[in-house]
DRENPA-3360 file (N, C-alpha, C; in nm, 2 decimals, always signed):
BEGIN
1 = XXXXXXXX = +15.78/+12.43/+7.64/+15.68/+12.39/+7.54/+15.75/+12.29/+7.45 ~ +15.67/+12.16/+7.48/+15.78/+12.06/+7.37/+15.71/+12.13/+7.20 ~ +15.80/+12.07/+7.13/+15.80/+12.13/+6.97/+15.78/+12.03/+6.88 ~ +15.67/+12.04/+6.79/+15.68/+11.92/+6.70/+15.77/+11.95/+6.62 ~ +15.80/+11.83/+6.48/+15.92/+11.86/+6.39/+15.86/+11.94/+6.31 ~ +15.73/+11.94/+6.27/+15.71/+12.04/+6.19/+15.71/+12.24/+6.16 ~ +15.66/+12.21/+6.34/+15.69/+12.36/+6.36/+15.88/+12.38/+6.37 ~ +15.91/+12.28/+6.42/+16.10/+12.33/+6.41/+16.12/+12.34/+6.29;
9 = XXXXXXXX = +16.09/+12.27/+6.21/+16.13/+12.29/+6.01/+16.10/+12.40/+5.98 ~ +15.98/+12.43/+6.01/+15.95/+12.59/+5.96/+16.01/+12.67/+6.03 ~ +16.03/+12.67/+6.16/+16.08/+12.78/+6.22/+16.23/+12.84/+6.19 ~ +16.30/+12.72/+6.16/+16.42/+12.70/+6.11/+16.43/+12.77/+6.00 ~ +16.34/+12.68/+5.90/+16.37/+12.72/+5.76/+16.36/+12.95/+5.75 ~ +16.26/+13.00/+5.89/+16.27/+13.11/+5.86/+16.41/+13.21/+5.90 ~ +16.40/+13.11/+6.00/+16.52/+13.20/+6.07/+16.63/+13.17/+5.97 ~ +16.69/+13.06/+5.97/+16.79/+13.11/+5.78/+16.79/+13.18/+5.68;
17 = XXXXXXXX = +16.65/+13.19/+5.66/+16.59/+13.29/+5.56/+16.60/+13.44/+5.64 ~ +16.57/+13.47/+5.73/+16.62/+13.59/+5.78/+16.76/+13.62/+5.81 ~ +16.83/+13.54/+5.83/+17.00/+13.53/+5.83/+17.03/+13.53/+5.74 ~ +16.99/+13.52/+5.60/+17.08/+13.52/+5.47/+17.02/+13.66/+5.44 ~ +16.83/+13.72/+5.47/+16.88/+13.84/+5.41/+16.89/+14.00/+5.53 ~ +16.96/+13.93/+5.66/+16.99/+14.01/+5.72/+16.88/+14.13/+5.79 ~ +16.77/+13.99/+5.86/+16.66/+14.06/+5.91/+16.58/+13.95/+6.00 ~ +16.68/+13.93/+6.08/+16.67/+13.88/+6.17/+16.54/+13.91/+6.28;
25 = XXXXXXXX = +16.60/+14.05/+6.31/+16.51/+14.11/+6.42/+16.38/+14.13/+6.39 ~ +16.35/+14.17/+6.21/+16.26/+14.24/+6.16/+16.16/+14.10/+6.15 ~ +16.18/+14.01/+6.09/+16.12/+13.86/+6.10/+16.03/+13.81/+6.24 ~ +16.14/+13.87/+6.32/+16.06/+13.87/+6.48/+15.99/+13.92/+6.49 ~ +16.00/+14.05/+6.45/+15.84/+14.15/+6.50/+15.76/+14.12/+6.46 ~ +15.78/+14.07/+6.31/+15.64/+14.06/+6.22/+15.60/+13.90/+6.27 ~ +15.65/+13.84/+6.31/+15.62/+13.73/+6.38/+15.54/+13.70/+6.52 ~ +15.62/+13.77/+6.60/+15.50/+13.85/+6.75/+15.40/+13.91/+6.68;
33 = XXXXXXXX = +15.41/+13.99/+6.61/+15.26/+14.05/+6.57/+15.14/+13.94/+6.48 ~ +15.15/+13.88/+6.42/+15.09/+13.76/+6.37/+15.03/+13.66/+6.49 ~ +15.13/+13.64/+6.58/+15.08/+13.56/+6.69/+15.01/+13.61/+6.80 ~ +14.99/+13.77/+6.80/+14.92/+13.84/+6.88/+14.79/+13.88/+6.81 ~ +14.78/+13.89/+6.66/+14.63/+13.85/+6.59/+14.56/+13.77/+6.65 ~ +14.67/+13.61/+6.61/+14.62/+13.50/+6.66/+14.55/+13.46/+6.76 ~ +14.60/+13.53/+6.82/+14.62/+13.46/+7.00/+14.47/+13.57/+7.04 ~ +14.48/+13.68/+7.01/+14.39/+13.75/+7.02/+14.25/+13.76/+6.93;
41 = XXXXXXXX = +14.24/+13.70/+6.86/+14.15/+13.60/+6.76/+14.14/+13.50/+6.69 ~ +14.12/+13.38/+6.80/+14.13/+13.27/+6.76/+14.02/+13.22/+6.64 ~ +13.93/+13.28/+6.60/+13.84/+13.22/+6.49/+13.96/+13.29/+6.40 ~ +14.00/+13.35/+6.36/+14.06/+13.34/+6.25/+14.21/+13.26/+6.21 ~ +14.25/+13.22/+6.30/+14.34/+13.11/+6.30/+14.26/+12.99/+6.25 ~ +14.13/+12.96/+6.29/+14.04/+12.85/+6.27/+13.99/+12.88/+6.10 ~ +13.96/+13.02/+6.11/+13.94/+12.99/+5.94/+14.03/+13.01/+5.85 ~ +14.13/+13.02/+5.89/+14.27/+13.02/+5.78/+14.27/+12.86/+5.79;
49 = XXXXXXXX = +14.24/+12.76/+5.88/+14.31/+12.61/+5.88/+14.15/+12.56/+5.82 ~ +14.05/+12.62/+5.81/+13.95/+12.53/+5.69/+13.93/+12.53/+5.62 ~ +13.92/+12.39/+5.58/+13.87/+12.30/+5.45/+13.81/+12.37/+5.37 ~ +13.70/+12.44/+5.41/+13.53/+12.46/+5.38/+13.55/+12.62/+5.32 ~ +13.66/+12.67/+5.32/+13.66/+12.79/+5.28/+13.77/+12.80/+5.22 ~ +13.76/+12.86/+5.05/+13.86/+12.81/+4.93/+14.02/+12.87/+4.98 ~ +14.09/+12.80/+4.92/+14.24/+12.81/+4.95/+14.26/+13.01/+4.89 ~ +14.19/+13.00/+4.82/+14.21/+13.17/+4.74/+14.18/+13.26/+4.85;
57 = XXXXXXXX = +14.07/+13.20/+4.88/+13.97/+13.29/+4.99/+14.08/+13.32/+5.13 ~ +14.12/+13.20/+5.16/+14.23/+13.20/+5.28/+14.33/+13.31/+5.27 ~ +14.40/+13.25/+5.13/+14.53/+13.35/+5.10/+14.53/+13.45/+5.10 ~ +14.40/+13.52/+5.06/+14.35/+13.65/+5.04/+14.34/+13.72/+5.18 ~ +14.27/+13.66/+5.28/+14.27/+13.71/+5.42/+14.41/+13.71/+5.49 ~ +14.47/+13.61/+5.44/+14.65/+13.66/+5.53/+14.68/+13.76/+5.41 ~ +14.65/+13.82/+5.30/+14.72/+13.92/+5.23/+14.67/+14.05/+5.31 ~ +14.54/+14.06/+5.34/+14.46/+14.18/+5.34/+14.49/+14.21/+5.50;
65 = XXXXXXXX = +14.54/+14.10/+5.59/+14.54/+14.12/+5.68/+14.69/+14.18/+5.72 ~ +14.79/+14.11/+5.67/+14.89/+14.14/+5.69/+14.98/+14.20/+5.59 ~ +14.95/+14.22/+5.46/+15.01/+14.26/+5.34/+15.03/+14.42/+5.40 ~ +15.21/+14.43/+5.36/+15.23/+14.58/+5.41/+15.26/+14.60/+5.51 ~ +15.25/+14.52/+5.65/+15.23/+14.56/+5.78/+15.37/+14.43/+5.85 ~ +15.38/+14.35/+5.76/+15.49/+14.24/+5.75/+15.61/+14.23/+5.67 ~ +15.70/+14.18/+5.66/+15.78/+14.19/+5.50/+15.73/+14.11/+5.46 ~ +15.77/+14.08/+5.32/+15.69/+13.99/+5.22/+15.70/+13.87/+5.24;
73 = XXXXXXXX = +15.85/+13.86/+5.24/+15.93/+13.68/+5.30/+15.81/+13.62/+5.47 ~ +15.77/+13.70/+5.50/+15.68/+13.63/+5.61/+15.57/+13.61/+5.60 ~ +15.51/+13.73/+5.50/+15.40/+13.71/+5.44/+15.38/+13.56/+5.38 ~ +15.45/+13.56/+5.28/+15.48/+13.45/+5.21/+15.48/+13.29/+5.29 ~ +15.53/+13.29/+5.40/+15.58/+13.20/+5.49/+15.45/+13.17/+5.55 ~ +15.36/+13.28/+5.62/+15.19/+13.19/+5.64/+15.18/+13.20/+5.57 ~ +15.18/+13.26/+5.44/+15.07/+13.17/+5.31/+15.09/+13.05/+5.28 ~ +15.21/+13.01/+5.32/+15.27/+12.86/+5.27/+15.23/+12.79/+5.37;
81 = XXXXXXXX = +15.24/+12.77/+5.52/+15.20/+12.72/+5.61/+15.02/+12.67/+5.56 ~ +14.93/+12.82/+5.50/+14.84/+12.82/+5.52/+14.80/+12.66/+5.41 ~ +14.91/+12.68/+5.30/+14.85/+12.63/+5.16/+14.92/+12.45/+5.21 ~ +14.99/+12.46/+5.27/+15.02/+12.31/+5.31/+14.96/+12.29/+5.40 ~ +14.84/+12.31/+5.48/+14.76/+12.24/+5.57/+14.82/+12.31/+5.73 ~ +14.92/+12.37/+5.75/+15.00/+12.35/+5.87/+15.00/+12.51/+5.96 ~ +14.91/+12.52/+5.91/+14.84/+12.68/+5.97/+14.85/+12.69/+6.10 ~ +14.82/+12.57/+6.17/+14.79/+12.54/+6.31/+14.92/+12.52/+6.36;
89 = XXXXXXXX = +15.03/+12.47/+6.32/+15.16/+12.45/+6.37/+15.22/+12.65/+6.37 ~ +15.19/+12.72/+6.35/+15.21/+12.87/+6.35/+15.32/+12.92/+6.46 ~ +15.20/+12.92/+6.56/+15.25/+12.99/+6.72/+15.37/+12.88/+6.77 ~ +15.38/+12.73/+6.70/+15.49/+12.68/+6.77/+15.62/+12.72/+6.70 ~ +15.61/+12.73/+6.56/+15.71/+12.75/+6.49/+15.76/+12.90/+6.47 ~ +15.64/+12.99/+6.52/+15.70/+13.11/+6.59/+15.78/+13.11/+6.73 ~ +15.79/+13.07/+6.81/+15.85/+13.04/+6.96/+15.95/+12.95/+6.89 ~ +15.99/+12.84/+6.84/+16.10/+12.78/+6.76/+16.22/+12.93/+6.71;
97 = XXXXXXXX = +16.12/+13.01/+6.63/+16.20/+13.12/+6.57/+16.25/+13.18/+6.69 ~ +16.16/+13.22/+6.74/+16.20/+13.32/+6.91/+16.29/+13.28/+6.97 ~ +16.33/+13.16/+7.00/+16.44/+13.05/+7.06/+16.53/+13.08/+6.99 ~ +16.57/+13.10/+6.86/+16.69/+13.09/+6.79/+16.70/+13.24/+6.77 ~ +16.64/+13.32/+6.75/+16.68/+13.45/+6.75/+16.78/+13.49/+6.89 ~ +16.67/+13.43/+6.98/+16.74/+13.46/+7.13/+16.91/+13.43/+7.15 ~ +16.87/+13.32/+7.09/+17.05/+13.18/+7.14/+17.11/+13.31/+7.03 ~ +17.08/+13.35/+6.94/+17.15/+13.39/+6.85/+17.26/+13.49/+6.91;
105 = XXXXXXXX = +17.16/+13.58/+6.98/+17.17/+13.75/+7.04/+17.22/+13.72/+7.14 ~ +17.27/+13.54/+7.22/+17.26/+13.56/+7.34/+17.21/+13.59/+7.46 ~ +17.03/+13.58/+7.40/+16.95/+13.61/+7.51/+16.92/+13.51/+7.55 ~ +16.89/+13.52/+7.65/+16.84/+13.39/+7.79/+16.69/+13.44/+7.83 ~ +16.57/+13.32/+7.84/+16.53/+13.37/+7.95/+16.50/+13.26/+8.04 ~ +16.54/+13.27/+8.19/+16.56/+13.21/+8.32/+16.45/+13.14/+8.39 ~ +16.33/+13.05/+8.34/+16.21/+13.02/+8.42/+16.28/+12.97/+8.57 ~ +16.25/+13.09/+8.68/+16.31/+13.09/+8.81/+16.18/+13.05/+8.89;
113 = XXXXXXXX = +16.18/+12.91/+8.99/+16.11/+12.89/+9.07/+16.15/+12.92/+9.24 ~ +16.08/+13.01/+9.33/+16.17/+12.98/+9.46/+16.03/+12.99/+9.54 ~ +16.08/+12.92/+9.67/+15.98/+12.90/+9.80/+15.90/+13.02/+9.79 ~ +15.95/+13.12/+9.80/+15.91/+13.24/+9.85/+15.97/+13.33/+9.73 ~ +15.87/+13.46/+9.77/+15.89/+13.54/+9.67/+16.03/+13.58/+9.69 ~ +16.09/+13.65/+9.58/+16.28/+13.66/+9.56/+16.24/+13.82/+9.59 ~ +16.36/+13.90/+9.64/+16.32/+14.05/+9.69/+16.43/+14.10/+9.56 ~ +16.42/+14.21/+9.56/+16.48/+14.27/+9.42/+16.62/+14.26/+9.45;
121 = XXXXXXXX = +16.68/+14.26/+9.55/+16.81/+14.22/+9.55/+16.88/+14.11/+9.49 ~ +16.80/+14.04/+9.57/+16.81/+13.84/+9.52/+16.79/+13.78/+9.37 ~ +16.69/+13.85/+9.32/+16.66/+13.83/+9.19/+16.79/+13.91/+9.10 ~ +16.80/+14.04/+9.11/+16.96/+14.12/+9.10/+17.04/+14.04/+9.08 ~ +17.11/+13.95/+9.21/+17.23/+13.86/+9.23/+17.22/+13.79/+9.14 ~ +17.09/+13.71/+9.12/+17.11/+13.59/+9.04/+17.04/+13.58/+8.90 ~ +17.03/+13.73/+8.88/+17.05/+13.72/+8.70/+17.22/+13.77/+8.70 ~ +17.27/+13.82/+8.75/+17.41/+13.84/+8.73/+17.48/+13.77/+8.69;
129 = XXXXXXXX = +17.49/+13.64/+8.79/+17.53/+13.56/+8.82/+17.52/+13.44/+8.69 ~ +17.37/+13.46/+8.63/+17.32/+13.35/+8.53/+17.37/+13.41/+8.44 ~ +17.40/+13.55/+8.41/+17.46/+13.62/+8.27/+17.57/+13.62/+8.24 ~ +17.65/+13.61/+8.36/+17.80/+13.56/+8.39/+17.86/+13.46/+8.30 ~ +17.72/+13.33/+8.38/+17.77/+13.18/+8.35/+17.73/+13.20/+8.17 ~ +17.65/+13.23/+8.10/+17.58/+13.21/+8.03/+17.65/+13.30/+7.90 ~ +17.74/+13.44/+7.98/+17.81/+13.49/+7.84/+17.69/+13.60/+7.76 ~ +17.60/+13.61/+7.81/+17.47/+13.69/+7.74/+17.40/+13.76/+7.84;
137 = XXXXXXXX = +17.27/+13.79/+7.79/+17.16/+13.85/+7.89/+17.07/+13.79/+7.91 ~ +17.01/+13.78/+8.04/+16.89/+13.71/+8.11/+16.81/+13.74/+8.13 ~ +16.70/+13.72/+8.12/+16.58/+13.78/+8.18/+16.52/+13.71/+8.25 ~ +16.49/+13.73/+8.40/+16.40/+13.60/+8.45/+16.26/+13.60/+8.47 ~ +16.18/+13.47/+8.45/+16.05/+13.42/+8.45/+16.03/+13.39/+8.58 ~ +15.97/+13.49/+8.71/+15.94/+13.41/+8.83/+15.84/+13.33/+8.86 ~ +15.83/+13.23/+8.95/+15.67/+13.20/+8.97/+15.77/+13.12/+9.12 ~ +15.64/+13.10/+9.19/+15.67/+13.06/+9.37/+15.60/+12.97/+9.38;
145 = XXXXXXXX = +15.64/+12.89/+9.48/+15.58/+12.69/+9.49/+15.64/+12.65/+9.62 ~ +15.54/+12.72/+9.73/+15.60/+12.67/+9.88/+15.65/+12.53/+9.90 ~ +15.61/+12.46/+9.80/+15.64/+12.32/+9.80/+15.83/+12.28/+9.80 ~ +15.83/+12.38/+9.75/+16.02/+12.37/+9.78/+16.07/+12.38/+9.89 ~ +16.03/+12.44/+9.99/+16.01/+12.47/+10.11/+16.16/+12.54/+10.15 ~ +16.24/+12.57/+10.10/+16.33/+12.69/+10.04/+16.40/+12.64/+9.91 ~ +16.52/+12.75/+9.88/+16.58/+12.74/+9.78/+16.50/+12.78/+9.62 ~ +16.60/+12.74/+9.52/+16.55/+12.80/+9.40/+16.58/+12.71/+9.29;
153 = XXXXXXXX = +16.49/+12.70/+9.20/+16.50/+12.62/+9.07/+16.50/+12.70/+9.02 ~ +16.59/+12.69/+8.87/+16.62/+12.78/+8.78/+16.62/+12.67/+8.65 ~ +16.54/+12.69/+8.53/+16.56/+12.66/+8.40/+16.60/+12.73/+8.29 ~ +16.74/+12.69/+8.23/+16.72/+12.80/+8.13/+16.86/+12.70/+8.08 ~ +16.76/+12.78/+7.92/+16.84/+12.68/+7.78/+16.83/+12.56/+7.81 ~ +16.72/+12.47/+7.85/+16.67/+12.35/+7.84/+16.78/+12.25/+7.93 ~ +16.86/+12.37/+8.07/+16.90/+12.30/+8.17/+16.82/+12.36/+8.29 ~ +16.84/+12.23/+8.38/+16.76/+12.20/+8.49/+16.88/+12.25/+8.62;
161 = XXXXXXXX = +16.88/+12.37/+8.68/+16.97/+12.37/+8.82/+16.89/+12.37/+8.97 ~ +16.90/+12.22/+9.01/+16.79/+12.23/+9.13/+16.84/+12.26/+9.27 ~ +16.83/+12.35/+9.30/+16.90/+12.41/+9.45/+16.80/+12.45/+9.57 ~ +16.68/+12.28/+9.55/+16.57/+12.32/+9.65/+16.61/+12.23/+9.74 ~ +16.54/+12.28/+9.85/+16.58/+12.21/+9.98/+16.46/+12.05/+9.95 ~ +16.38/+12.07/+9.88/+16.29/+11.95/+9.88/+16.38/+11.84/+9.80 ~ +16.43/+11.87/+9.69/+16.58/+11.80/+9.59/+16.63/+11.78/+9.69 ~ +16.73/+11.81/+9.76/+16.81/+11.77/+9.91/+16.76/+11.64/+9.97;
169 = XXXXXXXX = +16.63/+11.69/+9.99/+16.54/+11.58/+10.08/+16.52/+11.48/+10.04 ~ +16.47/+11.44/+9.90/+16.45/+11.36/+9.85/+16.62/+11.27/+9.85 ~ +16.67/+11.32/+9.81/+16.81/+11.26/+9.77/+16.83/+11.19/+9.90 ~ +16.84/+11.28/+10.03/+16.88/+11.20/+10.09/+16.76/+11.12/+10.16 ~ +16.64/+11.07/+10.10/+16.53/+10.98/+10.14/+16.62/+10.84/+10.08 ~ +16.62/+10.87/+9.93/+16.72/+10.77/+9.83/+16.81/+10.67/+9.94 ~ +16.90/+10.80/+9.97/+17.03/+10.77/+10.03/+17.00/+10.62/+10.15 ~ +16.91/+10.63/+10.24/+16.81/+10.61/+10.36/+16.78/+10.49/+10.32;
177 = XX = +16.68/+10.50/+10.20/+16.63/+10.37/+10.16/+16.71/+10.29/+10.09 ~ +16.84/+10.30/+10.09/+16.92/+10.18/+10.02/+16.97/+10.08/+10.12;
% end
């Protein structure tokens, strides 16, 4: 998911803010759960970001909604989003947070593409293998694309390792037409 600057500023600015007061993890939860409101009721994402309904009124509904159920410092953090316009940058600057929590803990997760489905063995090998290289823990994302026509793509930490037989192919089309 590319990230605007705004959602990374905020996302940043929280995750410091939970690193200085040593609540890292707790920031996260209350964060997944806000984005599972959201995500799970999108009109009210829509009326926290309108015009047409007073800034009080707004603030009042992220209190009643989440006051108690959040720590404050997050509370605080959508009301600020809410009161600068940027309500809508939310779910990215949550996943910005998620990203750095992760890198933090050393968690990985592995978007793994292969021809065919991976048997629990194979998947086994090659989270081992990525947790190895990687110094942390992995979790992998599968999804299948006969279009590789074997082999496996693996993304993770915003590197690309392509070990498909179609990459091969191409390369050596390259090679061919020079």
């Amino acid at each position: 998911m590319a990230m605007t600057d705004i959602s990374r500023e905020y996302g940043t600015a929280l995750f410091m803010l939970a690193c200085e007061e040593n609540a890292k993890k707790e920031y996260g939860e209350a964060l997944s759960l806000i984005s599972e409101v959201f995500a799970g009721q999108p009109e009210y994402a829509l009326m926290l970001a309108s015009p047409s309904i007073s800034l009080k009124d707004r603030l009042s509904a992220i209190t009643e909604a989440f006051g108690g159920r959040v720590p404050e410092n997050v509370l605080s953090y959508v009301q600020l989003m809410c009161e600068k316009g940027r309500i809508n940058y939310f779910a990215e600057s949550a996943e910005v947070y998620k990203e750095l929590l992760d890198a933090s803990e050393r968690r990985y997760v592995a978007n793994i593409t292969s021809a065919t489905e991976l048997t629990a063995e194979e998947k086994e090998k090659l989270i081992s293998k990525l947790s190895d290289r990687y110094g942390g823990s992995v979790v992998g994302e599968y999804t299948v694309d006969p279009a590789l026509i074997g082999g496996v793509i693996v993304e993770i930490n915003g590197k690309i390792m392509d070990g498909s037989v179609r990459s091969r192919l191409q390369g050596i089309k390259e090679v061919m037409s020079l």
